[in-house]
C-alpha positions as CSV (number, residue, x, y, z in Angstrom):
1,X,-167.4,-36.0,27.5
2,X,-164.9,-38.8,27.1
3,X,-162.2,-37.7,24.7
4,X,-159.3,-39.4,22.8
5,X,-156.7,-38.0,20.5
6,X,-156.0,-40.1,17.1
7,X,-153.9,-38.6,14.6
8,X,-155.0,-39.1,11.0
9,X,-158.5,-39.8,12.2
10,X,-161.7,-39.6,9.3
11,X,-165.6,-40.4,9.4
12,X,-165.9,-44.0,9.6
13,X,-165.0,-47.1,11.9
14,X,-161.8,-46.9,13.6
15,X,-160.0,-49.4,15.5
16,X,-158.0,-48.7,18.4
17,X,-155.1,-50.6,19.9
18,X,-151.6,-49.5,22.0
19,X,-151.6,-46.4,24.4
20,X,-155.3,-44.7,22.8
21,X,-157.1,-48.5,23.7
22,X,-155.3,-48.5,27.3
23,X,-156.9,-45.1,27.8
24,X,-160.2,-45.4,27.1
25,X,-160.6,-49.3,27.5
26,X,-158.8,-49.4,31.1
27,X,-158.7,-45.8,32.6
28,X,-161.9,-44.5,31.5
29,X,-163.5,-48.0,31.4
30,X,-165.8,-46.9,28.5
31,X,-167.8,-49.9,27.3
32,X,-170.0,-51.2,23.8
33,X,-172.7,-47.8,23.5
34,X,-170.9,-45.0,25.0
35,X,-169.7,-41.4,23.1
36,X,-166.7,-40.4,22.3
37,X,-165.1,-37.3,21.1
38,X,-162.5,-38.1,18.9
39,X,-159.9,-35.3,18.0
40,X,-157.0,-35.4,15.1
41,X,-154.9,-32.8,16.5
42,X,-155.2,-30.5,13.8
43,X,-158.4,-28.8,14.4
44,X,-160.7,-31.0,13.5
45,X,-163.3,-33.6,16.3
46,X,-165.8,-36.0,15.6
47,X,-168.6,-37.4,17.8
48,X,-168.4,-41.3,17.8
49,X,-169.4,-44.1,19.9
50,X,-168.2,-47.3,21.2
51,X,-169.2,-50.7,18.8
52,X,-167.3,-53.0,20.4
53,X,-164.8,-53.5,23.7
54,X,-162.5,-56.5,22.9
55,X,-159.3,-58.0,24.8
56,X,-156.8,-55.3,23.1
57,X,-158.5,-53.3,20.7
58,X,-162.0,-51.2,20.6
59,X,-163.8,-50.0,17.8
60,X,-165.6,-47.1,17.2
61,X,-167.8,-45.6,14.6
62,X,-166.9,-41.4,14.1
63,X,-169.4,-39.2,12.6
64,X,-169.2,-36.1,10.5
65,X,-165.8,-34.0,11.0
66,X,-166.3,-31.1,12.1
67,X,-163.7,-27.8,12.2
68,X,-163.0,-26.2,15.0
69,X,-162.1,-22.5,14.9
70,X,-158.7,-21.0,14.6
71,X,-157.2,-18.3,16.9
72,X,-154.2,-16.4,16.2
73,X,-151.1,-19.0,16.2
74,X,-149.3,-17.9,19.2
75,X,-145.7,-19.5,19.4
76,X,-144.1,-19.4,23.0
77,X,-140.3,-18.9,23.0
78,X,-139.2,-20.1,26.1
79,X,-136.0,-19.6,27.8
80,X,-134.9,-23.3,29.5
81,X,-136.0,-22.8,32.9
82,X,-134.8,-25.7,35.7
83,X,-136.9,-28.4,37.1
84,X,-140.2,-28.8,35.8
85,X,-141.0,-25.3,35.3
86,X,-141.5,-25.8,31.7
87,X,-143.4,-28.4,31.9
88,X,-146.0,-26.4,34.1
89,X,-146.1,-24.0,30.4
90,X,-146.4,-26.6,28.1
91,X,-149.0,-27.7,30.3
92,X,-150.8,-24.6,31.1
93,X,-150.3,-23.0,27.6
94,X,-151.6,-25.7,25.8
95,X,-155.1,-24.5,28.1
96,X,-155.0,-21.0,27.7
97,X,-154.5,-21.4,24.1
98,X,-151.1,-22.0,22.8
99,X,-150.1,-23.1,19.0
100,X,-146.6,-24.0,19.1
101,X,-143.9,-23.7,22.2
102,X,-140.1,-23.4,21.4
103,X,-138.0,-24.5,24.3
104,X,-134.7,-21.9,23.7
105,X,-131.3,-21.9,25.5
106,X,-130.6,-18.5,26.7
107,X,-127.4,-17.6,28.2
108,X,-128.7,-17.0,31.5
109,X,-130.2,-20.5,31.2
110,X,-128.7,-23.6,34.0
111,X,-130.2,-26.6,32.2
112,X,-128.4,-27.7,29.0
113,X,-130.3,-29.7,26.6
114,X,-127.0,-31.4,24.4
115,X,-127.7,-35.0,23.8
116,X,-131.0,-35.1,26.0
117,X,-133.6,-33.5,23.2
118,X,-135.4,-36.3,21.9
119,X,-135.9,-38.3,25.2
120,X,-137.4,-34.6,26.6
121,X,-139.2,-33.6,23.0
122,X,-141.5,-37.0,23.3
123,X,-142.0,-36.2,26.7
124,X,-143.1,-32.8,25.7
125,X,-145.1,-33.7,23.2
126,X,-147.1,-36.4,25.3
127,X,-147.9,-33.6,28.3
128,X,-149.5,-31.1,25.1
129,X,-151.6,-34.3,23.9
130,X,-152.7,-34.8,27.5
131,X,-153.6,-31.1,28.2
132,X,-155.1,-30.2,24.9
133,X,-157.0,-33.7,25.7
134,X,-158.2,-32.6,29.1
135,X,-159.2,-28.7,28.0
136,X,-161.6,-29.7,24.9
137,X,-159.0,-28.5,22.0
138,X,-159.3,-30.5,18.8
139,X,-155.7,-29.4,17.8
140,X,-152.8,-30.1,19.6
141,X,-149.8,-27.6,20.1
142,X,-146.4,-28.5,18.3
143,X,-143.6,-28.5,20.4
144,X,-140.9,-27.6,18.4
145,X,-137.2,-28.6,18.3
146,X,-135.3,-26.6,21.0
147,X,-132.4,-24.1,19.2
148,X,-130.5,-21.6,20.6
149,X,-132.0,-18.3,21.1
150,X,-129.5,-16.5,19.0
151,X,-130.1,-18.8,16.2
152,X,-134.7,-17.8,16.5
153,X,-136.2,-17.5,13.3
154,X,-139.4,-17.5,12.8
155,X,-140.6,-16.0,9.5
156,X,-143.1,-14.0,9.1
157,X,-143.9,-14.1,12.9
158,X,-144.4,-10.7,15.3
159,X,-141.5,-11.4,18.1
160,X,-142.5,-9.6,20.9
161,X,-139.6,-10.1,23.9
162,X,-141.0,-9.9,27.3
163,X,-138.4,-7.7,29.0
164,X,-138.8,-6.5,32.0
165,X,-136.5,-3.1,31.5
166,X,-139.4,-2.1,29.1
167,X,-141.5,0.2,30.6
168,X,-143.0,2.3,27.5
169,X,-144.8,-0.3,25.7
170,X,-147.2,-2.6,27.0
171,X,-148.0,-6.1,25.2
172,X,-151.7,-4.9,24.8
173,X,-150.8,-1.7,22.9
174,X,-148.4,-3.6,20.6
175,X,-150.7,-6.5,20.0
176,X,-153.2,-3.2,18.9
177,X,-150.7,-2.2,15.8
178,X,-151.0,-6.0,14.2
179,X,-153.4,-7.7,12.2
180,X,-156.1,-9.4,14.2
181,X,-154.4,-13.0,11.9
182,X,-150.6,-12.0,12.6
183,X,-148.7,-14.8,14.2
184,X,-147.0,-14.3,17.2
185,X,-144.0,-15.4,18.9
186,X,-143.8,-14.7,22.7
187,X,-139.8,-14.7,24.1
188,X,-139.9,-15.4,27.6
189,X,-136.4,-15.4,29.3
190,X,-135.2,-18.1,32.2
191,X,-134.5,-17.5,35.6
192,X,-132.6,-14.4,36.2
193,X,-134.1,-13.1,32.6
194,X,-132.9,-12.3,29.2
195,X,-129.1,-10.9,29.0
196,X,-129.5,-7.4,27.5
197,X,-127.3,-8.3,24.5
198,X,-129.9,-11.3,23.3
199,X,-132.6,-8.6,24.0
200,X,-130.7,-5.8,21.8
201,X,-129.8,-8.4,19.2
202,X,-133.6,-9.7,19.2
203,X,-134.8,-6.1,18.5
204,X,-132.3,-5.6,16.1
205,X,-133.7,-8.4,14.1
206,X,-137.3,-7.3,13.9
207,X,-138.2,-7.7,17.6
208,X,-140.1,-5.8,19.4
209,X,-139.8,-5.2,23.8
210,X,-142.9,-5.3,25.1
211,X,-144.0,-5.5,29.4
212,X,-146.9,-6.9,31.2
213,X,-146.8,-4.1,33.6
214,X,-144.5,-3.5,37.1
215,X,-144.4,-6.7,38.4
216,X,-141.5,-8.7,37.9
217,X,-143.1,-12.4,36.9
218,X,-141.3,-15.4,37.4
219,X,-140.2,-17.2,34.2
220,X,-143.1,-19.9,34.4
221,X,-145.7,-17.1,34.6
222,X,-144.8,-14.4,32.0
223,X,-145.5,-16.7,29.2
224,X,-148.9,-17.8,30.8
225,X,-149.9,-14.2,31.9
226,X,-149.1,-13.2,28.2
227,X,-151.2,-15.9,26.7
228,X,-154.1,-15.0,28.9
229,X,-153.9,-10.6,27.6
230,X,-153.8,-12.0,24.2
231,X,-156.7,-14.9,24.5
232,X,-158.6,-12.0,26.4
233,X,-158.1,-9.1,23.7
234,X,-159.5,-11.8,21.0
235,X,-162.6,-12.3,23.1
236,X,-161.5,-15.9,24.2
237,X,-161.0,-15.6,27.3
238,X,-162.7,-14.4,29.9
C-alpha cells in the first residue's frame, strides 16, 4: 500500500501540492483511481483514493479515521555519536517502535551540536517521517531538541541508563517492576560510553542502571537492542 504522511489531515477531499505531491505524483507515479493510506502523524490513518492527477497538485478523497493503537511511549536518550550513527537510530527506532528520540551531548561525546541544531533537527525530523512512512506507523516519532545530558528532564518518565558496569539488573527485570503504561526514557551513551559521574548523577536523580546482558554493544545498537526487549515483552514484536 502506497502511503503519504499529511499533518492535520481529516475525512474529506484533500489537496496535495509541494514535497507530499512530488512523492506520490512523481516517485510513486500514482494516478486518477488508485488507494492511498494517508497518515497524520499522530496516530491516526485513513484509506483514500486518488480523484484527480493535475500538473502540481493531486486530490484525494480520505475516508473514515481510524485510530491506531498506542504502545508504551518509549523516549531514546541518545548520547551524540559521530558520523551518521544516529541517523541509523532515528531510522531504525522509528521501525522497532520508538515515540520520541533525544539527541544528548555527553561528555564522552566528539560531535558538538552549538549553532548546527536546527539545520540537523529538520533533517532528523524528515528521516522519522520517511521511516514511520516506510514501516506502516500512523504516528510519527518526535525528535526532540538536543540538551545536554546533565540538564535531562523528563517528568514523570522511568530513566533507565544502559550501563555497561551494571551487571545485577537486567532491562527485562526492571521493565517487570513498572506499569505496563509507564513511559520510558532509554539513556544510551556515545562512543567510549557514559562517564561514571553522569551515570551516578543520573541515578541520583531517579535513574535507574539497567544491562542488556555481557556483551558490550556499540552505541548505535544498545538503543535498538533495547527497543526490541521492550517491543518483545509487550507482545509487539516478535
Amino acid at each position: 500500500m502506497k502511503r503519504v504522511f499529511v499533518p492535520g489531515a481529516a475525512q474529506g477531499a484533500l489537496e496535495l501540492t509541494g514535497p507530499a505531491f512530488h512523492h506520490l505524483a512523481v516517485v510513486l507515479r500514482v494516478k486518477e483511481g488508485d488507494a492511498i493510506e494517508v497518515f497524520d502523524g499522530h496516530g491516526q490513518a485513513f484509506d483514500a483514493k486518488v480523484v484527480a492527477v493535475k500538473e502540481s497538485a493531486l486530490t484525494m478523497e480520505l475516508g473514515v479515521a481510524r485510530a491506531m493503537p498506542e504502545p508504551r511511549r518509549v523516549t531514546i536518550v541518545q548520547g551524540v555519536p559521530k558520523a551518521d550513527k544516529l541517523e541509523l537510530v532515528l531510522q531504525k527506532g522509528t521501525e522497532l517502535g520508538a515515540s520520541a528520540f533525544l539527541p544528548a551531548a555527553a561528555r564522552r561525546s566528539v560531535v558538538k551540536l552549538e549553532g548546527k541544531e536546527e539545520k540537523k533537527l529538520e533533517r532528523w525530523r524528515r528521516i522519522v517521517e520517511e521511516a514511520a512512512r516506510q514501516c506502516g506507523r500512523a504516528d510519527v516519532p518526535e525528535v526532540m531538541q538536543p540538551c545536554s545530558l546533565d540538564e535531562l528532564s523528563l517528568p514523570g518518565t522511568a530513566v533507565l541508563v544502559l550501563d555497561e558496569a551494571e551487571k545485577a539488573l537486567p532491562l527485562s527485570r526492571a521493565l517487570e517492576a513498572l506499569s505496563a503504561d509507564q513511559p520510558i526514557a532509554l539513556v544510551i551513551g556515545p562512543e567510549g560510553g557514559l562517564d561514571r559521574e553522569e551515570v551516578a548523577a543520573l541515578v541520583e536523580r531517579g535513574a535507574q542502571a539497567v544491562t542488556l546482558g555481557k556483551n558490550v554493544l556499540r552505541t548505535e545498537t544498545a538503543a535498538l537492542a533495547a527497543l526490541a526487549v521492550i517491543r518483545h515483552l509487550e507482545g509487539l514484536l516478535g
